[in-house]
C-alpha positions as CSV (number, residue, x, y, z in Angstrom):
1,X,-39.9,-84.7,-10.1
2,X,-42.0,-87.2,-8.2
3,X,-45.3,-85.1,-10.4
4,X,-43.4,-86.0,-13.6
5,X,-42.4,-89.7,-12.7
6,X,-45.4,-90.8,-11.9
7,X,-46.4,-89.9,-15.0
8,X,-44.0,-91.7,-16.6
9,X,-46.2,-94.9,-16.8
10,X,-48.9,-92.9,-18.4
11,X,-47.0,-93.3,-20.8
12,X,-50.5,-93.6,-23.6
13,X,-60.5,-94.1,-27.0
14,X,-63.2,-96.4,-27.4
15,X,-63.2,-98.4,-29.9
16,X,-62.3,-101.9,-29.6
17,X,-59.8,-102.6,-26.7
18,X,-56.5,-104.1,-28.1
19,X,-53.7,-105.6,-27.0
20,X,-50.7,-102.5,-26.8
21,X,-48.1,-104.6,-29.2
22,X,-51.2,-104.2,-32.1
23,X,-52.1,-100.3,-31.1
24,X,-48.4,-98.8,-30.1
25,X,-48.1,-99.5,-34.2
26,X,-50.9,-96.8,-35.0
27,X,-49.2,-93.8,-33.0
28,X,-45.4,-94.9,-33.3
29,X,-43.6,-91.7,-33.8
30,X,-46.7,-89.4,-33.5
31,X,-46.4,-86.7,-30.4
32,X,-49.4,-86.8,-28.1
33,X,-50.4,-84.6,-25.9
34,X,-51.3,-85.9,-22.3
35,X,-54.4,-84.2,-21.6
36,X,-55.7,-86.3,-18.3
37,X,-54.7,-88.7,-15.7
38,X,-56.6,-90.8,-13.4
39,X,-55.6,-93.4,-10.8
40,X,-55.2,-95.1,-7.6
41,X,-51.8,-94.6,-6.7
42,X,-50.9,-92.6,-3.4
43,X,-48.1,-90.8,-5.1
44,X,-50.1,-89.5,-8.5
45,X,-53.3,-88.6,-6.4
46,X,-50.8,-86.8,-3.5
47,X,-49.3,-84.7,-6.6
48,X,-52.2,-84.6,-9.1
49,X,-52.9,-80.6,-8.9
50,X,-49.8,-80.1,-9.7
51,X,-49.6,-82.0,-12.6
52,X,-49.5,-80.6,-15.7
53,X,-49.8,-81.3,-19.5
54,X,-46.7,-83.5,-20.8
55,X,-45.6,-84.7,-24.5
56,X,-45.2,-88.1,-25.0
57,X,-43.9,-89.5,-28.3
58,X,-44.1,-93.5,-28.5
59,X,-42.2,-95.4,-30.8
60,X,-42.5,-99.0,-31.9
61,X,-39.1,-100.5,-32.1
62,X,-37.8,-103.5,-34.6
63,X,-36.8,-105.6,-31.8
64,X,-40.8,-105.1,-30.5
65,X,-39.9,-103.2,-27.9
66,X,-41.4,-99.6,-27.6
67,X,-38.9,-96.0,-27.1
68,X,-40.8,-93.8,-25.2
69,X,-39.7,-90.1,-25.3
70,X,-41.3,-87.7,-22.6
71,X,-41.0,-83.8,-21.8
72,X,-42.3,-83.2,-18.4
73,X,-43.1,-79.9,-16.6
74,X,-41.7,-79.7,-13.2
75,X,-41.1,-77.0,-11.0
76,X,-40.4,-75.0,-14.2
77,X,-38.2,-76.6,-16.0
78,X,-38.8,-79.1,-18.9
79,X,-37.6,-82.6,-18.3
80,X,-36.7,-85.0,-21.1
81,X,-36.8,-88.6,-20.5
82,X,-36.4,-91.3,-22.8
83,X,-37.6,-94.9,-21.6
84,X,-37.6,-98.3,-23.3
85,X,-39.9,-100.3,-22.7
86,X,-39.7,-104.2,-23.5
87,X,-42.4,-106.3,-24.7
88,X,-43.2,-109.5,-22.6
89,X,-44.9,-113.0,-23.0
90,X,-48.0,-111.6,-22.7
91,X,-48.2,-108.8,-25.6
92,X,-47.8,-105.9,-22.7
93,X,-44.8,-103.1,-22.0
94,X,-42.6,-103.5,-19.2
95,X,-40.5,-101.1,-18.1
96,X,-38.0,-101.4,-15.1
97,X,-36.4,-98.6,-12.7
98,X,-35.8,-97.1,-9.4
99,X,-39.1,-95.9,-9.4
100,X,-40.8,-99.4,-9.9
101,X,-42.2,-101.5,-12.4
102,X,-44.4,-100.0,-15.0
103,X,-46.4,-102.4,-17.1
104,X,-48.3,-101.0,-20.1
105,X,-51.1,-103.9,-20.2
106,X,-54.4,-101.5,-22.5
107,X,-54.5,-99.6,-25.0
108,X,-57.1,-98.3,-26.6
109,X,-56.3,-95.7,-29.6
110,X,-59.8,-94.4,-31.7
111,X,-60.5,-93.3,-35.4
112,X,-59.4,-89.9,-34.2
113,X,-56.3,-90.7,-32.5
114,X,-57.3,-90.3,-28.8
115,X,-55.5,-92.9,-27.1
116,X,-56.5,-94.3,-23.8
117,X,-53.5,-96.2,-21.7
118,X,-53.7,-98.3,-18.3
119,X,-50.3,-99.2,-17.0
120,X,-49.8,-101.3,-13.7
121,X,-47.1,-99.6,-11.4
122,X,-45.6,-102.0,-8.9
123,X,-43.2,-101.5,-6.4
124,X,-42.1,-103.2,-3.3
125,X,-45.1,-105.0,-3.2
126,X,-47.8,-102.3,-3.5
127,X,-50.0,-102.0,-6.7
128,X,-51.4,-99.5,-8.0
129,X,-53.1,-98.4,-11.6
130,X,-52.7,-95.2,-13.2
131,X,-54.8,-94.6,-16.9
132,X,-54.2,-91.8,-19.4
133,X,-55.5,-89.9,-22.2
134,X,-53.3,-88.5,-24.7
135,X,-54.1,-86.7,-28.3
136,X,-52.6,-85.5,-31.3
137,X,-53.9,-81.8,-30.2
138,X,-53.9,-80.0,-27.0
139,X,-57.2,-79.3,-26.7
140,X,-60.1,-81.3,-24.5
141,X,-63.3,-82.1,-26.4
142,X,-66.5,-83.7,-25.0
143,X,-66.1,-86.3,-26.2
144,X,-62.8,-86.9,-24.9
145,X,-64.2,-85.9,-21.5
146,X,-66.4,-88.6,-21.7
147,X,-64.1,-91.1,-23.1
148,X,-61.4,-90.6,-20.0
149,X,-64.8,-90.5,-17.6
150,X,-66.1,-94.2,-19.1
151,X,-63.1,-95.7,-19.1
152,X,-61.9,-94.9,-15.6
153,X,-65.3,-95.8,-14.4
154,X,-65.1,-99.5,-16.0
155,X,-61.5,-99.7,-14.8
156,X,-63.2,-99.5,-11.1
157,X,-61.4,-96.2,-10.6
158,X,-63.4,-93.3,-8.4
159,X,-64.4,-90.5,-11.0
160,X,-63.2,-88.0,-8.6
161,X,-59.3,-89.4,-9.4
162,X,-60.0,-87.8,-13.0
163,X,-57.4,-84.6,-13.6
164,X,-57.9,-82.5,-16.4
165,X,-54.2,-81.5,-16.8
166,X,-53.6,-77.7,-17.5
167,X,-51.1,-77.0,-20.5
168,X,-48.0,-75.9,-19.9
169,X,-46.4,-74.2,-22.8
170,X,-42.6,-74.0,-21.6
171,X,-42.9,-77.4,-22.8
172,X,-44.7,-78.8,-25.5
173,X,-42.7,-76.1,-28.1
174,X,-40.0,-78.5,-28.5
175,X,-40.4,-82.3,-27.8
C-alpha cells in the first residue's frame, strides 16, 4: 500500500506555470491517467518498480477545496481512495493524514491536457518532492517524455528518478 500512498500526492505540461487553484478548474472531473512519477522521496524511489499506472479524477469543489478520487494498483487488487484537499493562503492544496502532509503547490496542465503536478510531502520533519504526469489517454507520447524529462530537470530532480509507469488494466476499467 506504501507503492499506492506515495502516490497519493501525485495527485496531477508546459505551457505557462499557474497557480493549482487557476489550473485544477481546467481538468475538474476529467479522469487522468498517471503515466510517470519522479522524485526525491526515500519511500517512492524504494517502491518505484513497482509502481504502476493509477486513475486520478480531480474535482474542483464550491467551497475551493479540491476532491480527489484515486484507483491504485497494489498487490492485485484495485484500491479506491477519495481525498480532499483544502485550499490555503497561498493558492496551493493541502492535504492532511497519517501518512503526512501533502501540499499541491504546481500545476502545469497544456493545450492537450497533459498535466504536470509537484506536491511537497512532509512528515516528521523530513521533506521531500514528488512530480507527476497525468493525461486524458493511457498512452506515452514524445512529447510527453520530454515534458516529464524538462520539468523534473528544472525542479532539480536527478533524471534517473523518472518512472515510466506500466499500465495496469485491473484498474483503470472502472474509476
Amino acid at each position: 500500500m506504501k507503492v499506492g500512498l506515495v502516490a497519493l500526492g501525485l495527485a496531477l505540461l508546459c505551457t505557462a506555470s499557474a497557480s493549482p487553484v487557476d489550473n485544477v478548474k481546467k481538468i475538474s472531473g476529467i479522469p487522468l491517467y498517471s503515466l510517470a512519477v519522479a522524485g526525491n522521496c526515500t519511500c517512492m524511489m524504494k517502491h518505484k518498480d513497482d509502481m504502476k499506472m493509477m486513475k486520478v479524477t480531480l474535482t474542483a469543489l464550491d467551497d475551493k477545496s479540491v476532491d480527489m478520487e484515486l484507483s491504485i494498483p497494489f498487490k492485485g487488487n484495485c484500491n479506491k481512495f477519495h481525498l480532499n484537499f483544502k485550499e490555503n493562503e497561498n493558492g496551493h492544496y493541502i492535504h492532511e493524514c497519517a501518512w503526512g502532509t501533502k501540499t499541491i503547490d504546481d500545476m502545469v496542465v497544456n493545450e492537450a491536457g497533459w498535466v504536470l503536478v509537484r506536491a511537497i510531502k512532509e512528515k516528521d520533519g523530513q521533506r521531500c518532492i514528488m512530480l507527476g504526469l497525468h493525461a486524458p489517454e493511457r498512452e506515452m507520447t514524445p512529447e510527453m517524455q520530454q515534458g516529464i524529462k524538462d520539468y523534473v530537470v528544472a525542479q532539480g530532480i536527478p533524471e534517473d528518478s523518472i518512472k515510466i509507469l506500466p499500465e495496469e488494466v485491473s484498474c483503470m476499467e472502472n474509476h
